[in-house]
OpenMM code with the backbone's topology and positions (N, CA, C; nanometers):
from openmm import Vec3, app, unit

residues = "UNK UNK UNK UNK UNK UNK UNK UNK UNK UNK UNK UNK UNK UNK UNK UNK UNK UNK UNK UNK UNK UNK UNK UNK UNK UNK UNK UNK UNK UNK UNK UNK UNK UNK UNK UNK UNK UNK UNK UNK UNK UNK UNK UNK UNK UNK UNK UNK UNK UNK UNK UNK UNK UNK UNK UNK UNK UNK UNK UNK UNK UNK UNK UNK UNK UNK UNK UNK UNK UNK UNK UNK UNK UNK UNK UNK UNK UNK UNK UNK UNK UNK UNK UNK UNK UNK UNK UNK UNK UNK UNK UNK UNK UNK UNK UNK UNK UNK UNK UNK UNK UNK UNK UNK UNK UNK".split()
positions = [
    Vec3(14.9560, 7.5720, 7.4477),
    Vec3(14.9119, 7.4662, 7.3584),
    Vec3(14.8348, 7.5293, 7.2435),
    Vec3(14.9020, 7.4658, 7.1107),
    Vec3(14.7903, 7.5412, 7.0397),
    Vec3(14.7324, 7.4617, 6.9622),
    Vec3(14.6018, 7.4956, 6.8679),
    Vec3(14.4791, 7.3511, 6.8303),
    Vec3(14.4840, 7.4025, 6.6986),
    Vec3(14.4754, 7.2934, 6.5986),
    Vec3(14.4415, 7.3462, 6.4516),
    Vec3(14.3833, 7.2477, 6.3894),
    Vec3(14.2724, 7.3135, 6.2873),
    Vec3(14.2113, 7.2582, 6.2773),
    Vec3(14.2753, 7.1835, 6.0690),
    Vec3(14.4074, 7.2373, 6.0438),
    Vec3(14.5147, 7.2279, 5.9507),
    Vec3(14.5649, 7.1048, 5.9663),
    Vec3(14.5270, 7.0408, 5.8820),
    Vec3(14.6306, 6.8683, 5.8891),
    Vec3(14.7490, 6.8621, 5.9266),
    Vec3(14.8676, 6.9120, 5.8829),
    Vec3(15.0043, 6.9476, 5.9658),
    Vec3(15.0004, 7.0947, 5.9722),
    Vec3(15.1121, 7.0984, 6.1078),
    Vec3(15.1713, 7.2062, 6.1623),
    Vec3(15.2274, 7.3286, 6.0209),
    Vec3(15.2114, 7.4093, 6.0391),
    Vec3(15.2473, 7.5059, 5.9202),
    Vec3(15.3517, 7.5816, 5.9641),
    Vec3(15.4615, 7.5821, 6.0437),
    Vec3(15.5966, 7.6158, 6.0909),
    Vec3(15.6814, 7.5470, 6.1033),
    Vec3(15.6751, 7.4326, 6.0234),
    Vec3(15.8085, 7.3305, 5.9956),
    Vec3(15.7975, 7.2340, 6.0331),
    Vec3(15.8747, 7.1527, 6.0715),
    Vec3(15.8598, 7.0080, 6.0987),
    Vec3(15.7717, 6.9813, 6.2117),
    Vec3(15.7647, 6.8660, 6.2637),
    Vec3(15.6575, 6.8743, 6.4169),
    Vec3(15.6923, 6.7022, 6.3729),
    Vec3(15.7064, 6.6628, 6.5410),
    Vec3(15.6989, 6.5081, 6.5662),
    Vec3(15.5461, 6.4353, 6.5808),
    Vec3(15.5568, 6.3596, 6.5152),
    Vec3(15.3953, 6.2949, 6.5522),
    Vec3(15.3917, 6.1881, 6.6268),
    Vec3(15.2938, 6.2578, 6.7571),
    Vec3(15.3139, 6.1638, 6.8452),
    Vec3(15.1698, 6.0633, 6.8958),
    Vec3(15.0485, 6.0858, 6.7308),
    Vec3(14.9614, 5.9629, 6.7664),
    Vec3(14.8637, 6.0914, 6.7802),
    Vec3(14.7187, 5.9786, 6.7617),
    Vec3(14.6083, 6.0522, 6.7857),
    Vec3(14.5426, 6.0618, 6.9381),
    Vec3(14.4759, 6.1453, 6.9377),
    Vec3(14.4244, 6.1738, 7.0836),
    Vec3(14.2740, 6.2112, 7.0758),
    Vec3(14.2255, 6.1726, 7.1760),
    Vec3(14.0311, 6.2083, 7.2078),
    Vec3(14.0228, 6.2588, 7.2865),
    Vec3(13.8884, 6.3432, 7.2997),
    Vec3(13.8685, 6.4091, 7.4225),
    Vec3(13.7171, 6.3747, 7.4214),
    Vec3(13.6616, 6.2997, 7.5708),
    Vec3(13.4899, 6.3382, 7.5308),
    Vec3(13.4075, 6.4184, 7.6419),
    Vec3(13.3187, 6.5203, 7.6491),
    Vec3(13.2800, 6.6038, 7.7252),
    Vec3(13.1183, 6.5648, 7.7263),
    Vec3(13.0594, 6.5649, 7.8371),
    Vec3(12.8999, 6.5339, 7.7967),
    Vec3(12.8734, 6.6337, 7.8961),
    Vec3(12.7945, 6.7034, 7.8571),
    Vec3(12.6965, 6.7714, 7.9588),
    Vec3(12.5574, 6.7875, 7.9375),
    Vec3(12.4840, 6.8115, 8.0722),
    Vec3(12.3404, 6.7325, 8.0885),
    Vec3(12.2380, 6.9116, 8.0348),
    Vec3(12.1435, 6.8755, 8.0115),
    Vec3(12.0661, 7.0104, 7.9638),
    Vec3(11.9552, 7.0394, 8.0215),
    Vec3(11.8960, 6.9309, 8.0889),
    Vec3(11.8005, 6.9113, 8.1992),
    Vec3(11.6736, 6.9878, 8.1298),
    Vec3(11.5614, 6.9058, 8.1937),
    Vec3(11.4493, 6.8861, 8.1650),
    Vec3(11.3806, 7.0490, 8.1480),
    Vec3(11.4137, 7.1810, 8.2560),
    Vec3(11.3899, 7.3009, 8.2724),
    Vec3(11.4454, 7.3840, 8.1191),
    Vec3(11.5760, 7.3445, 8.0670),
    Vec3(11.6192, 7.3852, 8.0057),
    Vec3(11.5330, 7.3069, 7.8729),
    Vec3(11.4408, 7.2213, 7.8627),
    Vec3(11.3840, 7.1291, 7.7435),
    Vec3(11.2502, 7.2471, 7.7532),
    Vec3(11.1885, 7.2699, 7.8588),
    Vec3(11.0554, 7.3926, 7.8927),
    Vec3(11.0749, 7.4903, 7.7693),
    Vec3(11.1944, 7.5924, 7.8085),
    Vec3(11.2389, 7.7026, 7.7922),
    Vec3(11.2399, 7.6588, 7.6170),
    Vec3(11.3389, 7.6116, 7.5764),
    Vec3(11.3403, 7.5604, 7.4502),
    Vec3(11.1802, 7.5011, 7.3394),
    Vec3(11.0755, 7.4731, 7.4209),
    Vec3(10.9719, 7.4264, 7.3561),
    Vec3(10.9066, 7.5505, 7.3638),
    Vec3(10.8771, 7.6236, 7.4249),
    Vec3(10.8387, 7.8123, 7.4079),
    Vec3(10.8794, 7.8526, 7.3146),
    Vec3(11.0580, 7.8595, 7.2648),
    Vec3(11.1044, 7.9811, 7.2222),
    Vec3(11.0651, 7.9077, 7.0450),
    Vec3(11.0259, 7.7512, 7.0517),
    Vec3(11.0092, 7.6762, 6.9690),
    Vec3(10.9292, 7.7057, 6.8731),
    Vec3(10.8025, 7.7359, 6.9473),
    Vec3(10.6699, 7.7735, 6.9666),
    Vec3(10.6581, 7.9119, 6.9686),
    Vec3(10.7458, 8.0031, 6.9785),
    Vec3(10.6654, 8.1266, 6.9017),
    Vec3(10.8164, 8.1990, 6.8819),
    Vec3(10.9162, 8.1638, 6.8324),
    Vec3(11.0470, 8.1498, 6.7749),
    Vec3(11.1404, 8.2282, 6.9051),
    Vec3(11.2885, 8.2285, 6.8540),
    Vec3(11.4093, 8.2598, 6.8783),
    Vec3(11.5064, 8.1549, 6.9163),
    Vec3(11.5607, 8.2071, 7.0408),
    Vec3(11.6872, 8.1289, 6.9890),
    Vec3(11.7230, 8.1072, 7.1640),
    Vec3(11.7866, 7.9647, 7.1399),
    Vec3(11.7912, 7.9147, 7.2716),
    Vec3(11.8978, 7.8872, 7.3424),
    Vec3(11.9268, 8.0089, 7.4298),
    Vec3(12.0289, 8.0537, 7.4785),
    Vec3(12.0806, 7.9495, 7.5531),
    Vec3(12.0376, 7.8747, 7.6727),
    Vec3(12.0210, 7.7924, 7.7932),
    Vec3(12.0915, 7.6637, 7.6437),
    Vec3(12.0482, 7.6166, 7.6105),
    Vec3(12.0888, 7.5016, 7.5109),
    Vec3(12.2460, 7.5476, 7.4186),
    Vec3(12.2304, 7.6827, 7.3854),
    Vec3(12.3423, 7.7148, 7.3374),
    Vec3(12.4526, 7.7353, 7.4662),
    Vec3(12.4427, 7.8015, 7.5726),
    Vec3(12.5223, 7.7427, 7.7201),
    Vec3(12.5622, 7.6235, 7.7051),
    Vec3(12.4897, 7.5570, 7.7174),
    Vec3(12.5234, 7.4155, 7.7682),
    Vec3(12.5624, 7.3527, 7.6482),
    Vec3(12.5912, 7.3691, 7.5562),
    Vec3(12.6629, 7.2886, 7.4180),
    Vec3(12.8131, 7.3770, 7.4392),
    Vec3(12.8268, 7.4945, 7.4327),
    Vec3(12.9384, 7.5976, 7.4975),
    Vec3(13.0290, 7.4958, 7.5881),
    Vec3(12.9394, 7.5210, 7.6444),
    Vec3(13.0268, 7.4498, 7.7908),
    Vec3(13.0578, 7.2980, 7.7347),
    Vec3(13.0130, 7.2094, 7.7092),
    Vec3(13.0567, 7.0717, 7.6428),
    Vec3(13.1823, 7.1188, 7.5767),
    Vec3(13.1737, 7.1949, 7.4646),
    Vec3(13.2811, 7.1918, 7.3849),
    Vec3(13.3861, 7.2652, 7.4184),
    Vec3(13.4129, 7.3841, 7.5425),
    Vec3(13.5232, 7.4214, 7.6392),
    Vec3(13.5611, 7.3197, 7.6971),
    Vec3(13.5030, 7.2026, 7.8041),
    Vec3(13.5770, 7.1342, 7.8314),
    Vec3(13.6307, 7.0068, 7.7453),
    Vec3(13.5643, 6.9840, 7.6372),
    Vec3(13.6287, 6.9021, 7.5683),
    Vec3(13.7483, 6.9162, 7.4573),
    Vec3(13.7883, 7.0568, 7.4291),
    Vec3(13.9156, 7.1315, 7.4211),
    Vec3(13.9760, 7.1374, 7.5491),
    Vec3(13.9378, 7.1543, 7.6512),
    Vec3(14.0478, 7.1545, 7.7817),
    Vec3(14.1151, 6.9907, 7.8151),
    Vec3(14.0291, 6.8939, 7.7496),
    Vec3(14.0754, 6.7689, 7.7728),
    Vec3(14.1494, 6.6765, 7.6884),
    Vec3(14.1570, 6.7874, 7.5447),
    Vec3(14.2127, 6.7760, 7.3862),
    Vec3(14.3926, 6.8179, 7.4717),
    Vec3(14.3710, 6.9181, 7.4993),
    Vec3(14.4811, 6.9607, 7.5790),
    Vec3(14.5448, 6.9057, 7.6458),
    Vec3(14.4888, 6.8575, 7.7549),
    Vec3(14.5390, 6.7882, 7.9134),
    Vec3(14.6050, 6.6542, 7.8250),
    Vec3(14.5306, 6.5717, 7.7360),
    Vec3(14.5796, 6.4644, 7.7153),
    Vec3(14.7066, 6.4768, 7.5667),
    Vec3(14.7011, 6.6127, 7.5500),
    Vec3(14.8220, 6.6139, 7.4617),
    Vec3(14.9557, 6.6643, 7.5039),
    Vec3(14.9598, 6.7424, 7.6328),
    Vec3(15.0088, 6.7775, 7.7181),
    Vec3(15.1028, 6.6660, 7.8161),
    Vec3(14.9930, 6.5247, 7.8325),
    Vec3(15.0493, 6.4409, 7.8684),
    Vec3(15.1761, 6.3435, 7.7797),
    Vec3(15.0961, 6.3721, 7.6835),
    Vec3(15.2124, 6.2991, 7.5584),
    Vec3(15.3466, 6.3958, 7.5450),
    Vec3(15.3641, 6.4786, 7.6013),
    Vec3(15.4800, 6.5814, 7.5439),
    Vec3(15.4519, 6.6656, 7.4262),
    Vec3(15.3191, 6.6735, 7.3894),
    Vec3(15.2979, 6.7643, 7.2569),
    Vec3(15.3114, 6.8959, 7.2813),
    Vec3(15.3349, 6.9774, 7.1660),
    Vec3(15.3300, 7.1254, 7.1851),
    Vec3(15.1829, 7.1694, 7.1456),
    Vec3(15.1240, 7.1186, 7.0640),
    Vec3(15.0297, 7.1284, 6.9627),
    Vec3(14.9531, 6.9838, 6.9472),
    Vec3(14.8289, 7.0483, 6.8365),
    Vec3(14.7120, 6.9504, 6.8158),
    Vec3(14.7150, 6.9784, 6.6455),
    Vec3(14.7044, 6.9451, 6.6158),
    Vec3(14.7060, 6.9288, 6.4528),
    Vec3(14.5312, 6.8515, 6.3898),
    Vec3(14.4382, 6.9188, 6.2703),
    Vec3(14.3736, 6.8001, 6.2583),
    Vec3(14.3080, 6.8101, 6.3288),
    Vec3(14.2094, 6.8960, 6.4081),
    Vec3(14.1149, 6.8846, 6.5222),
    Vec3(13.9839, 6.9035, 6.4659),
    Vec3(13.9014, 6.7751, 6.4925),
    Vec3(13.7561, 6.7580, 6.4648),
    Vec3(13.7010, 6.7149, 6.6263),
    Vec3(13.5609, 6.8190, 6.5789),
    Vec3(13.4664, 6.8125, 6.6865),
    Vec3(13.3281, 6.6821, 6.6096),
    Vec3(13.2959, 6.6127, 6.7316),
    Vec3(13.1571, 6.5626, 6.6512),
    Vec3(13.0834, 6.5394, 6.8101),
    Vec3(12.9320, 6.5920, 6.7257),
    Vec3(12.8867, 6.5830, 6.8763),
    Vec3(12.7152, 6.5148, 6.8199),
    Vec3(12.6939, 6.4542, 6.9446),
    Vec3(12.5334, 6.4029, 6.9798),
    Vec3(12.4502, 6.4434, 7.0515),
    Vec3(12.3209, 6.4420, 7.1093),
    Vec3(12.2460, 6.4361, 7.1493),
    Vec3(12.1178, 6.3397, 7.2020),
    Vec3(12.1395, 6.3139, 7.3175),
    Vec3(12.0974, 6.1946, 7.3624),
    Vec3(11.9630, 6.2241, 7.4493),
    Vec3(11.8688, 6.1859, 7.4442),
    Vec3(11.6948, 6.1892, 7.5232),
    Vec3(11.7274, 6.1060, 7.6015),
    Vec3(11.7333, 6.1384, 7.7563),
    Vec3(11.7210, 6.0861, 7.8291),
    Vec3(11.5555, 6.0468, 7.9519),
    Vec3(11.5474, 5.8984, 7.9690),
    Vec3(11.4683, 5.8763, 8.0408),
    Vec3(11.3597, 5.9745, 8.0993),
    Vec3(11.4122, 6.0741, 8.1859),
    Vec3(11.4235, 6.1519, 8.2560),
    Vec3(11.2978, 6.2840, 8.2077),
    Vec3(11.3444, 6.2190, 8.0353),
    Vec3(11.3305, 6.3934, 7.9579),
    Vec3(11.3594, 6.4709, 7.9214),
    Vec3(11.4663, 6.5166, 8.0265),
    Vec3(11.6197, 6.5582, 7.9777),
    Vec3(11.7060, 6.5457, 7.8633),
    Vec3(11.8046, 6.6132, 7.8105),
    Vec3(11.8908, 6.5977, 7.6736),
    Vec3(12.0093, 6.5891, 7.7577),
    Vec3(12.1085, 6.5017, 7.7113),
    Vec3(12.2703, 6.5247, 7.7537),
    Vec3(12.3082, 6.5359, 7.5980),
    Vec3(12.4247, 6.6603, 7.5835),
    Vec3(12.4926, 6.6549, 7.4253),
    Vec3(12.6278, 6.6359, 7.5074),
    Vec3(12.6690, 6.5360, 7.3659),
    Vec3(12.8028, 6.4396, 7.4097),
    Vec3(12.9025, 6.5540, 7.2831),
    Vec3(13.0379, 6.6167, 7.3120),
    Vec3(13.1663, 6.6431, 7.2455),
    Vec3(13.2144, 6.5688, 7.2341),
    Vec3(13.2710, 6.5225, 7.0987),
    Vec3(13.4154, 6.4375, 7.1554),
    Vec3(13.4822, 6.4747, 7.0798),
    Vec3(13.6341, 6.5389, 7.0806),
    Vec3(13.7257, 6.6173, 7.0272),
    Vec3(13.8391, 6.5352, 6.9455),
    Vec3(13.8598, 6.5153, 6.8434),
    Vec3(14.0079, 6.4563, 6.8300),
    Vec3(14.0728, 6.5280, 6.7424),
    Vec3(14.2212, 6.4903, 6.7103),
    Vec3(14.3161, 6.5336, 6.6641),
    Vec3(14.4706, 6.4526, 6.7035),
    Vec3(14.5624, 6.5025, 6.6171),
    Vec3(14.6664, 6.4410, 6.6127),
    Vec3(14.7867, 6.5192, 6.7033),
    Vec3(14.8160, 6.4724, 6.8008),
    Vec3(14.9515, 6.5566, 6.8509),
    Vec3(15.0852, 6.5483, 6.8230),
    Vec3(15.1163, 6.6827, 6.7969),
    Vec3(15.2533, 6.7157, 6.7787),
    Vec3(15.3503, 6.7727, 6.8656),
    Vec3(15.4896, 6.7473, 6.8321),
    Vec3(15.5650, 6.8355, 6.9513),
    Vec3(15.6534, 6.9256, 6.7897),
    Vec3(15.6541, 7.0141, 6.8512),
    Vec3(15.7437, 7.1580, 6.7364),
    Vec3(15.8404, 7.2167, 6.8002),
] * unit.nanometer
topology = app.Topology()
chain = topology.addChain("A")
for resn in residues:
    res = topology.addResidue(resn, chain)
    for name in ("N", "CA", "C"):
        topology.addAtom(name, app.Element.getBySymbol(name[0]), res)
């Protein structure tokens, strides 16, 4: 499967077979909010938060996939990421992926 982030396919024709979403949330937990208010507080860079946004946006390309895969596509055409960040109750952060793009078969 391959993903682009190119409005159409750039090897010739391609069938369009409709748009597709993908959404990935993963949680960042309250330990990982600690670590982040330190590195905040006397600088760098926050690895544990950069993990866990990583990981959101791997599986929300793996699910860009799965559901273009289901359509008969060869390809993704047109692929935008947009993502959030949500404070939870808790304290905790969950950042939400959600992937779309247009599938093609080539």
């Amino acid at each position: 499967m391959r993903l682009t982030v190119l409005d159409r396919w750039p090897a010739g024709e391609a069938v369009d077979l409709g748009p597709i979403t993908a959404v990935a949330v993963e949680g960042l937990g309250l330990f990982r909010d600690i670590a982040t208010n330190w590195r905040d507080l006397f600088g760098g860079r926050s690895r544990s938060y950069e993990k866990g946004i990583e990981k959101a946006l791997a599986r929300a390309m793996e699910r860009l996939e799965e559901e273009a895969r289901s359509r008969g596509a060869t390809a993704v055409v047109g692929v935008r990421f947009d993502t959030e960040t949500v404070h939870t109750r808790g304290g905790g952060y969950i950042v939400v992926v959600i992937a779309s793009g247009q599938a093609v078969r080539c």
